[in-house]
GUDREN-198877 format. One record per residue (C-alpha): residue number from 1; x, y, z; residue in one letter. Coordinates in Angstrom, 3 decimals, padded with zeros to 6 digits, m for minus. Each point is the difference from the previous one (the first is absolute). Last residue first. Example, Ala and Ser with C-alpha at 12.3 -4.5 7.8 and 13.67 -1.06 7.14 Angstrom:
> 2,013.670,m001.060,007.140,s
> 1,m001.370,m003.440,000.660,a
//
This chain:
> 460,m026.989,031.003,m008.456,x
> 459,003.185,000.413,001.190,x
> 458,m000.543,m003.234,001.298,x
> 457,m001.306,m001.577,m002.849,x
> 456,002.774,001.366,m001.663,x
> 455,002.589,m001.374,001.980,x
> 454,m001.746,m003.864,m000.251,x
> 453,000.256,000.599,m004.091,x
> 452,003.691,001.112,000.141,x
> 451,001.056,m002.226,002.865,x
> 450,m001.463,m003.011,m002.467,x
> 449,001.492,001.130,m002.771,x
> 448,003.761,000.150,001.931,x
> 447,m000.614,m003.578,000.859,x
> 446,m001.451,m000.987,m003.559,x
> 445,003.242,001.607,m001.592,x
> 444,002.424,m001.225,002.086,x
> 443,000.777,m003.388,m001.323,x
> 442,003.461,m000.948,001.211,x
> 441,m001.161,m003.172,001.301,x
> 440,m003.691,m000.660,m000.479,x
> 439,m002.992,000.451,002.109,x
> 438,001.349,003.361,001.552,x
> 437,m001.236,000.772,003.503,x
> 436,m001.868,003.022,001.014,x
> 435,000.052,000.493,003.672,x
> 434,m001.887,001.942,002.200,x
> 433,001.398,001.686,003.344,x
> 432,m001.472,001.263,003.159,x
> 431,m000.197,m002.727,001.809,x
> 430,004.578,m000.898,m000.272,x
> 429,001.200,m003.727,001.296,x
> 428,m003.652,m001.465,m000.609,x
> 427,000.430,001.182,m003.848,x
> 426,m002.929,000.196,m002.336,x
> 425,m000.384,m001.057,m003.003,x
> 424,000.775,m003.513,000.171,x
> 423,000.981,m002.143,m002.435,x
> 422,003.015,m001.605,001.681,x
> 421,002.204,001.936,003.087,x
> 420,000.762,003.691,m000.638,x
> 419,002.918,m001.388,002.849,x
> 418,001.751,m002.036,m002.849,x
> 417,001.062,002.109,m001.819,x
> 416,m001.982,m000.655,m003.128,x
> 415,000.508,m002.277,m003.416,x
> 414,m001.331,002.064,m001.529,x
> 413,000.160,003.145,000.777,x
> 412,m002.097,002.602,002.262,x
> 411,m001.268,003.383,m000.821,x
> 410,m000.910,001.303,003.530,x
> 409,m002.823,002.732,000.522,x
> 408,000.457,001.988,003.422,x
> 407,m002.457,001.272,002.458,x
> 406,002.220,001.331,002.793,x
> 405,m000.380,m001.885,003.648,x
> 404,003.882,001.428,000.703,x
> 403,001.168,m003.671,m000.155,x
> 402,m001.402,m000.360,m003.363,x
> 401,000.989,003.088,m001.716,x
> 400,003.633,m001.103,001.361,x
> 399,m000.169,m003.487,m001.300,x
> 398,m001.242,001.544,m003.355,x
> 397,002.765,002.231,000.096,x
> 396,002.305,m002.473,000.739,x
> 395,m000.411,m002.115,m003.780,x
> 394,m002.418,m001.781,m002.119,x
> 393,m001.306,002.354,m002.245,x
> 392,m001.698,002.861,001.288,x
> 391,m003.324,002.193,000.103,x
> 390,m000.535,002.016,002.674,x
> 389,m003.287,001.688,000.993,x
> 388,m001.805,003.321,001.350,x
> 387,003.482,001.268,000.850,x
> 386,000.536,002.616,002.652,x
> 385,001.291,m002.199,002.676,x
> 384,001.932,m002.080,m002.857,x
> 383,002.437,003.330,000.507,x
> 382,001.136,m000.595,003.153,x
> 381,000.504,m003.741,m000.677,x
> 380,002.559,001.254,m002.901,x
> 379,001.471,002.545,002.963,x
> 378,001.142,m003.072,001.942,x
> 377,000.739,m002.386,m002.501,x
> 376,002.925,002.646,m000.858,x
> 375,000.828,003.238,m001.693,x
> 374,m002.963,m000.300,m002.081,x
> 373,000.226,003.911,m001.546,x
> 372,002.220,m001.369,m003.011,x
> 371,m002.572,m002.869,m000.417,x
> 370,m002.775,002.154,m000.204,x
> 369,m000.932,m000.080,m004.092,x
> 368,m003.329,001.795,m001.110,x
> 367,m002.449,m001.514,m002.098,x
> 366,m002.928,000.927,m001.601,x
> 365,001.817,002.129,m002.736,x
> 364,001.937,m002.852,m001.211,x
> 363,002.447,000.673,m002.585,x
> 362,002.944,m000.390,002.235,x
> 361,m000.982,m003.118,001.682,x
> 360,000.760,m001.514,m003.689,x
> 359,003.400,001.905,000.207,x
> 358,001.364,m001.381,002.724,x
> 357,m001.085,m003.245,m000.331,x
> 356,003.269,m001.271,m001.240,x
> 355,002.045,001.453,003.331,x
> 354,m002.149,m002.142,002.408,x
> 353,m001.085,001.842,003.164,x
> 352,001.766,m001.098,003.137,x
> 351,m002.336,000.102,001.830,x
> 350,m003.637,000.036,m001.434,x
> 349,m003.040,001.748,002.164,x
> 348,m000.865,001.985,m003.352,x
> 347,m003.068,001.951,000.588,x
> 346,m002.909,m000.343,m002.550,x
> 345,m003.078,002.172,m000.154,x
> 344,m002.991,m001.816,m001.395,x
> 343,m002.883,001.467,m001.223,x
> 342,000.327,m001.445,m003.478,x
> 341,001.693,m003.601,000.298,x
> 340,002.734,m000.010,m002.651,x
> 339,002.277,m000.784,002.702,x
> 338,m001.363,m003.652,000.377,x
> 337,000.122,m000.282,m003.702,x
> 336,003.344,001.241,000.084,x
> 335,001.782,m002.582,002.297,x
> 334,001.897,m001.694,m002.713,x
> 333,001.851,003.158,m000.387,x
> 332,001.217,000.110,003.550,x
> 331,002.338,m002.960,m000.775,x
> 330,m001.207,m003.040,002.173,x
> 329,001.357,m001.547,003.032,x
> 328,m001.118,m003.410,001.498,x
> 327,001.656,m002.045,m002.207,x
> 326,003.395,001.940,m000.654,x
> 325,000.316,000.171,003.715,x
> 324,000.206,m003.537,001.075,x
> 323,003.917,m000.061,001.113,x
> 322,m000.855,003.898,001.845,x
> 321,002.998,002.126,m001.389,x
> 320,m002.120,002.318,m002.012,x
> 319,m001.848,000.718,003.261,x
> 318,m003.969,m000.078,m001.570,x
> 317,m002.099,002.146,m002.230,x
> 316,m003.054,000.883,m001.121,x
> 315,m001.070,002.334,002.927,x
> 314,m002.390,002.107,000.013,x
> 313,m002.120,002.060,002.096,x
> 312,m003.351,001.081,m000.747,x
> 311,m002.086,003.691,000.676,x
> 310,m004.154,000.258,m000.938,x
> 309,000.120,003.578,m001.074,x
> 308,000.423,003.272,001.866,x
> 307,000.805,002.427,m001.938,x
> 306,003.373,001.522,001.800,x
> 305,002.546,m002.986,m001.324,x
> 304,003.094,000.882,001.175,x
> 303,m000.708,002.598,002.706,x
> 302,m002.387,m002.305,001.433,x
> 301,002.190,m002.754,m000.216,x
> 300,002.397,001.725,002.199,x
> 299,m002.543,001.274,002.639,x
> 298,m000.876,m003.276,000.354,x
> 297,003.159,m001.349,000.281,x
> 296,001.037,002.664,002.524,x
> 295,m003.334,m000.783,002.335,x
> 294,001.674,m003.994,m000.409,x
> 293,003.554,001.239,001.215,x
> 292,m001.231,002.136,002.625,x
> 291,m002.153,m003.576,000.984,x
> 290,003.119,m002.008,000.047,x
> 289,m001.420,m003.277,m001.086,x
> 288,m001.143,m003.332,001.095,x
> 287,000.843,m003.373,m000.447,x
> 286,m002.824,m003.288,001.401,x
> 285,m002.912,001.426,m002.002,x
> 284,m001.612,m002.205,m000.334,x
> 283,m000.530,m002.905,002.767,x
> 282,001.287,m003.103,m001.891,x
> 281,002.242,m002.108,001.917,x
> 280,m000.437,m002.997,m001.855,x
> 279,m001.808,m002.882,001.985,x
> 278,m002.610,m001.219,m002.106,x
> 277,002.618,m000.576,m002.677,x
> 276,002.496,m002.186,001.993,x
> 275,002.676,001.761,002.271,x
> 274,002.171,m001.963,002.451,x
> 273,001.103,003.074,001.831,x
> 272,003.735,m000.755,m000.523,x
> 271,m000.878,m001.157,m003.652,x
> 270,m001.288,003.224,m000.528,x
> 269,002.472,001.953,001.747,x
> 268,003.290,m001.492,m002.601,x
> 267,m000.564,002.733,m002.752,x
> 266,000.997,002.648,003.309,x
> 265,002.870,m002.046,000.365,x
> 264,000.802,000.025,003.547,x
> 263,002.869,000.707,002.374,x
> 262,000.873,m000.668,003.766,x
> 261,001.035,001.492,003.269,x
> 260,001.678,003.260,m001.518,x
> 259,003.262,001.985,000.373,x
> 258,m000.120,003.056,m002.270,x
> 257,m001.242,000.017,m003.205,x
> 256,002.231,001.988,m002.201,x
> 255,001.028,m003.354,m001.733,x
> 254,m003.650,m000.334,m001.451,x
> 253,000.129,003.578,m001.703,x
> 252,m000.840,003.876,000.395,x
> 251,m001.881,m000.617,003.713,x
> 250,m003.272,m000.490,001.098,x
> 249,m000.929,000.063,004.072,x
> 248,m003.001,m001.113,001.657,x
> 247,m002.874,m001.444,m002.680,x
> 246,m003.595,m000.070,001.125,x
> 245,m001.027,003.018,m001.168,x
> 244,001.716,000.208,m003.216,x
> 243,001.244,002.823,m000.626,x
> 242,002.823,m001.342,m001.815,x
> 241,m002.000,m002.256,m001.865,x
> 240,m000.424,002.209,m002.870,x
> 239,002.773,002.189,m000.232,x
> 238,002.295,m002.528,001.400,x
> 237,m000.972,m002.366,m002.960,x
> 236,001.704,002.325,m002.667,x
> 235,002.301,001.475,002.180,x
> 234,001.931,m003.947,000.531,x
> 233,m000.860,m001.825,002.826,x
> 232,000.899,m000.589,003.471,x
> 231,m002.916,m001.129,002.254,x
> 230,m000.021,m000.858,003.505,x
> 229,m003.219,m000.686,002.163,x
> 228,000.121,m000.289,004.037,x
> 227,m002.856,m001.647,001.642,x
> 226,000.179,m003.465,m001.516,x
> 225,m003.332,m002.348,m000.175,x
> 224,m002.207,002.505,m000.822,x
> 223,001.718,002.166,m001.319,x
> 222,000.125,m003.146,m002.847,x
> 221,m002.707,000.165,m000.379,x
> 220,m000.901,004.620,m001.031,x
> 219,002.908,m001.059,m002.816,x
> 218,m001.989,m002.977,m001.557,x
> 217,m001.363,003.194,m002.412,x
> 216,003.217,000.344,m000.979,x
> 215,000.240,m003.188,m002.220,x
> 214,m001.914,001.709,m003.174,x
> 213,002.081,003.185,000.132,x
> 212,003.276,m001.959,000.428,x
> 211,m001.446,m002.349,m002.543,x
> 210,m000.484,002.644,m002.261,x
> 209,003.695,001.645,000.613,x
> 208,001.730,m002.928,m001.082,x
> 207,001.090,m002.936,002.147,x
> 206,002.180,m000.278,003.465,x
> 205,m001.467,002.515,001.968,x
> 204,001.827,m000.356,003.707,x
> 203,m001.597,001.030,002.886,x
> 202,002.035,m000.636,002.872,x
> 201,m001.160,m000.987,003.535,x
> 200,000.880,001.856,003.405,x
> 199,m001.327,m002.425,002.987,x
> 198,m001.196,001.439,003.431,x
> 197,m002.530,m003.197,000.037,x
> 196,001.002,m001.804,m003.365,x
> 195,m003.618,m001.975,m000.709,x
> 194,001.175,m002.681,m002.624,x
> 193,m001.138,000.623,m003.623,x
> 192,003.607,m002.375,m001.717,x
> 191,001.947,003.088,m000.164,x
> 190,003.857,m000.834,m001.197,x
> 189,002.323,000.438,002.273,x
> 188,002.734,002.759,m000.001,x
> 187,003.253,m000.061,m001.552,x
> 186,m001.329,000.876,m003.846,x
> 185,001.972,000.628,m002.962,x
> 184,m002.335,002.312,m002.025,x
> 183,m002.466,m001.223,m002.519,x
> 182,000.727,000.630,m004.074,x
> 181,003.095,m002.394,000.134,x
> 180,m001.822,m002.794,m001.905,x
> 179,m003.196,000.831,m000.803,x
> 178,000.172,m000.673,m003.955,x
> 177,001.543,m003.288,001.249,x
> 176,m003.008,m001.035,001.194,x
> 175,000.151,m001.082,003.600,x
> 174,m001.791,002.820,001.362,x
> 173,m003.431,m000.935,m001.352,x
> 172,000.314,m003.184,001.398,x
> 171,m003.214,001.025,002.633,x
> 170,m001.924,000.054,m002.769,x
> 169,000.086,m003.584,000.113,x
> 168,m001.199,000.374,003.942,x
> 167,m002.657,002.035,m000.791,x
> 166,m001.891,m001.624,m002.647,x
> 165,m000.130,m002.780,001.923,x
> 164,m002.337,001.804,002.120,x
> 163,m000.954,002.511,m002.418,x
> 162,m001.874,m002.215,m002.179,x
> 161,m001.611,003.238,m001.497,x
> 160,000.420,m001.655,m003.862,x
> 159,002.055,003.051,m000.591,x
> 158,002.341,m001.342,003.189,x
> 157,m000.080,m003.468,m001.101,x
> 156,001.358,001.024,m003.370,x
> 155,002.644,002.462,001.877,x
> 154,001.154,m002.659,002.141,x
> 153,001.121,m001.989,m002.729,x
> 152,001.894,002.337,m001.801,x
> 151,001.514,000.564,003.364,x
> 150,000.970,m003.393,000.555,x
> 149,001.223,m001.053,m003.277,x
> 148,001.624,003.378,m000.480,x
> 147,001.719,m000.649,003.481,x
> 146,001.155,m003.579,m000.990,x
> 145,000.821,m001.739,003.166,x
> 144,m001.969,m003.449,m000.484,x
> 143,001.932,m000.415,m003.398,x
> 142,m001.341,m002.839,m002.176,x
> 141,m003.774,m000.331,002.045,x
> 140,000.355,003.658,000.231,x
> 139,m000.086,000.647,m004.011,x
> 138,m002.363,m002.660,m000.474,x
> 137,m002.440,002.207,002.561,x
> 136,000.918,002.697,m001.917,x
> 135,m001.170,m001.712,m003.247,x
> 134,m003.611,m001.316,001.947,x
> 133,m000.496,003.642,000.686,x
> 132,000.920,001.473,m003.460,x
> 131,m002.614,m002.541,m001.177,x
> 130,m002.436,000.620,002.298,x
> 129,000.561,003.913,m000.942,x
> 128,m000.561,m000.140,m003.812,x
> 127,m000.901,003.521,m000.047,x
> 126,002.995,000.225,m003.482,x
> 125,002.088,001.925,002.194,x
> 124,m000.409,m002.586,002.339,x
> 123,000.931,m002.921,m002.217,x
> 122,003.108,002.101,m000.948,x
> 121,001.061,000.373,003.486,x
> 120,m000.278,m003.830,000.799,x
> 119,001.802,m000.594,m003.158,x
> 118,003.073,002.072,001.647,x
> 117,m000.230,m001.430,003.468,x
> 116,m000.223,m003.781,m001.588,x
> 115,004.012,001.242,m001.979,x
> 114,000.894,001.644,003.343,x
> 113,m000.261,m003.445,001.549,x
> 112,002.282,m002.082,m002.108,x
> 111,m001.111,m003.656,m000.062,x
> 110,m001.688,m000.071,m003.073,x
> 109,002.575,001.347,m002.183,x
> 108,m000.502,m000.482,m003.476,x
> 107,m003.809,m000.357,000.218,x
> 106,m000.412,002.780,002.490,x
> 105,001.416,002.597,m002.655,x
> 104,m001.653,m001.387,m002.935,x
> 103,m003.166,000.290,002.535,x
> 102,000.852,003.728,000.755,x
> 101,000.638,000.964,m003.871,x
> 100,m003.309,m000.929,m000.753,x
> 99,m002.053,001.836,002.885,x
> 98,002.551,003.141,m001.275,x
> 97,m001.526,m000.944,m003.431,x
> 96,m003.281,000.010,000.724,x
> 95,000.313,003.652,002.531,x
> 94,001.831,001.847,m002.328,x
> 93,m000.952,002.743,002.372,x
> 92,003.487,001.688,m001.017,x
> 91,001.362,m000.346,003.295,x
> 90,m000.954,m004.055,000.102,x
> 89,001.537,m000.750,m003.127,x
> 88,003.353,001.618,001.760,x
> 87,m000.542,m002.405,002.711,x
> 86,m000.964,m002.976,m001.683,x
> 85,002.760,000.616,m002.639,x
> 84,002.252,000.040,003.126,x
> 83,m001.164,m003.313,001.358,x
> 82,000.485,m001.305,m003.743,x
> 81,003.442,000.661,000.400,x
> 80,000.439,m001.484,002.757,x
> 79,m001.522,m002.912,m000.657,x
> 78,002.870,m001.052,m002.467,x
> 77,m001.379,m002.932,m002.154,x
> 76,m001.208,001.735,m003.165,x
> 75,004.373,000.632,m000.938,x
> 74,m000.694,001.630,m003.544,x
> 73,m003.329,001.217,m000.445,x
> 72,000.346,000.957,004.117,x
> 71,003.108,002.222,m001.028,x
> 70,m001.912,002.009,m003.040,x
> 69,m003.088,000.522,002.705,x
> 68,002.197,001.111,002.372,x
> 67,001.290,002.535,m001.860,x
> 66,m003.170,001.348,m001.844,x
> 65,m001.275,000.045,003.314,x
> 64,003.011,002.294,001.604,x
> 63,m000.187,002.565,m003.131,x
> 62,m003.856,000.446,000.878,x
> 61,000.668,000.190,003.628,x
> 60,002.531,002.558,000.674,x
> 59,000.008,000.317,003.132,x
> 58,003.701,m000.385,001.383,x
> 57,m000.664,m003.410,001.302,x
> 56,m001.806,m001.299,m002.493,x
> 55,003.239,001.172,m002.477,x
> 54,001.903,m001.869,002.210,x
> 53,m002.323,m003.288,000.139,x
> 52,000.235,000.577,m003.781,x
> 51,003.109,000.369,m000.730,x
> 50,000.668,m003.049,001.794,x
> 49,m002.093,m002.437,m001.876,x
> 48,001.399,001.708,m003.123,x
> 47,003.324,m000.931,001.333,x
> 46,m000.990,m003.562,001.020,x
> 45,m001.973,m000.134,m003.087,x
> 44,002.949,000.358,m002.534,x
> 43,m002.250,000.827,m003.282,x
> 42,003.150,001.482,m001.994,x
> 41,003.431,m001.688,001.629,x
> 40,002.612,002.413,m000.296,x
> 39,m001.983,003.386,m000.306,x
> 38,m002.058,m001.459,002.364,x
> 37,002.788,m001.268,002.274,x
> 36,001.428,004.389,m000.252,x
> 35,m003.645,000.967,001.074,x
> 34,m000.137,m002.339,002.800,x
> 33,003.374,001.597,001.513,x
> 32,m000.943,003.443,m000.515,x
> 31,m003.687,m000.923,001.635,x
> 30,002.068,m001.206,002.878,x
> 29,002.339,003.172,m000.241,x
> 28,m003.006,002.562,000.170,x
> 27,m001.396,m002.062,002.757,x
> 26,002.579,m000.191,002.813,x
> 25,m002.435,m000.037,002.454,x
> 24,002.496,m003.317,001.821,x
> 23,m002.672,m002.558,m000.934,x
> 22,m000.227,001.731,m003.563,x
> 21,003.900,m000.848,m000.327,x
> 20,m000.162,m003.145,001.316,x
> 19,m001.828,m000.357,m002.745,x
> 18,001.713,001.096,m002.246,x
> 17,002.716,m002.231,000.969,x
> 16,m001.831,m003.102,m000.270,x
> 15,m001.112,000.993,m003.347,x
> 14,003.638,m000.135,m001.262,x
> 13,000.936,m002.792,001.867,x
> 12,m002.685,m002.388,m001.825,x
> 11,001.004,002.062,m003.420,x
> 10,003.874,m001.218,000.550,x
> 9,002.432,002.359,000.863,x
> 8,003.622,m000.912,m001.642,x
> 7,m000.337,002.761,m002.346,x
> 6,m000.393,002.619,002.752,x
> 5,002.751,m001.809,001.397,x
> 4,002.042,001.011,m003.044,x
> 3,m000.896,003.090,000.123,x
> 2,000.274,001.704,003.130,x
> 1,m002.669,000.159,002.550,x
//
């Protein structure tokens, strides 16, 4: 832009130009652009607005708050930026003033349903659930076809084990823009649990690898109904449903599937079967093992650890890129009273293992690290076999401990997924777990006390 129309730009076109500029990813010159009005106009809250909801964006919180917070001082009636507050508040487990932010964000634009989304989400991060339901329902009642709306919704009733309805919200799942592309183009009908005499049906896992595990066990059904079972599946799964009995044929990836009748969602089978809580498919174990692979675990841990003590795997970790992963993980340091246990030898079950706790593993002689030998889900199963107990955060292994009839402890957040249901300690989906739910959110150190005292009990 040359000079003199540079000059002739006013602020109004200014800001609308960064932001077309963030619309387009252009980032670095948006925040150029904003930086250049400050400089101009100190205070400008469109540009500080902006800087913020790109500095969100980008992660870095702290600077993005102070942002918003300097734009909302000076223009209170844009609900978007208080939406983003909410959201960033939220993060931090600023739980008071994300519930804050959320109202201002409601109040200036009441008829915007992202904006009842957004305080429903802070209401349930604060175990306000009734009033996260009632602000999804205003959410739908606005826009009918929100996916976040429904699915937010259908994970309440879920955790309250109204799985009817529960169901067919959750069924939205796939309508989130975060899913958006990650399912194959599909030419085939979708399964709807119709008998398929001669029929060739598609198994398609559209979630993360716990709910694959979780979902599988609807697998030995649906044979039922179709005689000819396709799977195709990345290594990781293949490994461990591979073998499965009642599957045909697995191949690399979806499009190597050849010609096929129909597909399924594997997260869509309980709806299909109309499942409630007394009808969970529950006989444990529904997965099983290589057996060489299981005598080789043993004879690995053995060499390992050769006194033989009471033996524990651990996990404290989920998928980095899992959206609620920062509340249900924990650094492996804030696990030490559970490792502290005398008696105890630790195994660590977590993939990929977190750079930063590196060197606090390190100094632990009670605990030996097997992630580099845990090729797959396949060989980590193999090695539960010669585990007396796992103990886990929120994540596949305890889905995999579960559906192999392993005892496993579960540190659950709050707010929980919302198959760990409410209050319970037990889990109908998995018998032989227990679960140790946090009272507050972010609070880990009663949880991990609680383990501590119930694991030396056991070690007795």
């Amino acid at each position: 832009m040359s000079e003199s129309s540079a000059q002739k730009e006013t602020v109004e076109q200014a800001l609308a130009r960064a932001l077309n500029a963030a619309k387009l990813r252009r980032t670095n010159e948006a925040v150029g652009i904003c930086r250049d009005l400050l400089v101009a106009t100190p205070g400008l809250p469109g540009a500080l607005g902006l800087m913020g909801g790109i500095f969100g964006q980008e992660g870095r919180t702290d600077e993005a708050i102070e942002m918003l917070k300097l734009a909302v001082a000076g223009q209170p009636n844009v609900g978007n930026w208080h939406l983003n507050l909410c959201s960033l508040y939220r993060s931090k487990t600023m739980l008071d003033e994300a519930l804050a932010s959320g109202l201002e964000a409601v109040k200036h634009s009441p008829d915007t349903a992202p904006h009842r989304v957004e305080l429903a989400l802070a209401h349930l991060a604060r175990g306000e659930r009734e009033a996260a339901s009632l602000r999804y329902r205003e959410a739908l009642g606005r826009e009918p076809d929100n996916p976040a709306a429904h699915m937010g919704l259908g994970e309440l009733l879920l955790s309250y084990g109204e799985y009817p309805p529960g169901w067919m919200e959750y069924a939205w799942r796939n309508k989130l823009d975060q899913a958006r592309g990650t399912l194959p183009r599909m030419v085939a009908a979708q399964w709807n649990g119709m008998n398929l005499p001669g029929g060739t049906l598609l198994l398609v896992a559209d979630q993360g690898f716990g709910d694959m595990i979780q979902f599988a066990r609807y697998i030995p059904w649906v044979k039922r109904r179709v005689p000819r079972l396709l799977v195709g599946w990345g290594p990781e799964v293949t490994a461990l449903l591979g073998p499965h009995p009642d599957i045909d044929a697995h191949f690399p990836t979806w499009a190597d599937a050849p010609a096929h009748d129909a597909y399924v969602l594997l997260s869509s089978l309980p709806q299909i079967f109309n499942t409630e809580l007394a009808t969970i498919p529950s006989p444990v174990p529904y997965l099983s093992m290589d057996a060489e692979r299981v005598a080789f675990w043993r004879r690995r841990l053995d060499e390992l650890k050769p006194a033989r003590r009471m033996r524990v795997g651990l996990a404290w970790s989920g998928r980095p890129t899992h959206p609620n992963n920062a509340r249900r993980s924990v650094r492996m340091e804030t696990v030490a009273p559970i490792l502290a246990v005398q008696g105890v030898d630790f195994f660590g079950l977590q993939k990929p293992f977190p750079e930063e706790d590196r060197q606090f593993a390190a100094a632990l002689a009670n605990f030996t690290d097997l992630s580099q030998e845990l090729a797959s889900f396949a060989e980590t199963g193999a090695a539960m076999h010669s585990l007396d107990l796992v103990v886990a955060v929120d994540t596949a292994v305890v889905h995999l401990a579960g559906a192999l009839g392993v005892a496993a402890w579960v540190l659950v957040p709050e707010p929980a997924d919302w198959r760990w249901l409410l209050q319970r300690e037990d889990s109908p989906w998995y018998p032989t777990l227990r679960l140790f739910r946090q009272v507050r959110p972010a609070d880990w150190s009663p949880v991990v006390g609680s383990v501590a005292d119930a694991l030396r009990t056991r070690v007795g």
